[in-house]
N, C-alpha and C positions, 0 to 999 in steps of 0.2 A: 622374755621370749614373746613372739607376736600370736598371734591367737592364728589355733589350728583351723577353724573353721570360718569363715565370712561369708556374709550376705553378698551373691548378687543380683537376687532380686528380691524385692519382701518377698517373706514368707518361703524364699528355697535356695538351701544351703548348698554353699560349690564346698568342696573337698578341696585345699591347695596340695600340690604335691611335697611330695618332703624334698625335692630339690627345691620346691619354690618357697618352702619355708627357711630351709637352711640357705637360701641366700638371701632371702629379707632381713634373718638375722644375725650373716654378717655385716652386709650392710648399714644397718642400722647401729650396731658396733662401731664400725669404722668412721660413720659419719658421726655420732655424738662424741667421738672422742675430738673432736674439733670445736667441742661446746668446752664450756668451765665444770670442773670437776664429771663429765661426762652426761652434763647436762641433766635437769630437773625434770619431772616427771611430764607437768605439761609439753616440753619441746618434744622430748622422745616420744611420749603420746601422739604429739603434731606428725612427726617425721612415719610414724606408724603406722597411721591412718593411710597418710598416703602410699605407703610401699603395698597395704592392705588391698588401695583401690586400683592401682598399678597392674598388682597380679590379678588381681580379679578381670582387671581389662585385657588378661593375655602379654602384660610384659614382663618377663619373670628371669629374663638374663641377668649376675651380675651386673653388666654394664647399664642395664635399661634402668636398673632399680637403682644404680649408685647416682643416674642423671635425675630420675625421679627426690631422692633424700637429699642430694645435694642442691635442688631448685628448692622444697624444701628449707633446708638450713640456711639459706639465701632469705628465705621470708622470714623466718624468725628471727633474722641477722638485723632486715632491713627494718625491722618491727622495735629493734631495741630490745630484744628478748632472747 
């Protein structure tokens, strides 16, 4: 599960909303299972992060975030990882 809370700026914590968590984490679901055996901790950590900085930036659709994890999984594809 992605962490409830994140930084958007040092030192002050944005609240994500619980739709905006529960769709980071299906997302994140759905895209690591396009990895091998559902992918190792650093890829899903990678894919994470950015869904993390995604919503923090106000994109928090399904769709926005599945474009976000899947440019994502592209980099760690292209990386040999």
């Amino acid at each position: 599960m992605l962490a409830a809370t994140s930084h958007a700026c040092p030192g002050v914590m944005t609240e994500l909303s619980e739709r905006t968590k529960a769709n980071m984490d299906v997302v994140l679901e759905e895209t690591c299972r396009q990895l091998p055996h559902g992918g190792d901790h650093d890829s899903r950590r990678f894919i994470a992060e950015r869904l993390i900085e995604a919503a923090q930036s106000g994109r928090s659709t399904l769709g926005e975030l599945g474009i976000v994890a899947r440019r994502a999984l592209a980099e760690i594809i292209g990386k040999g990882g």
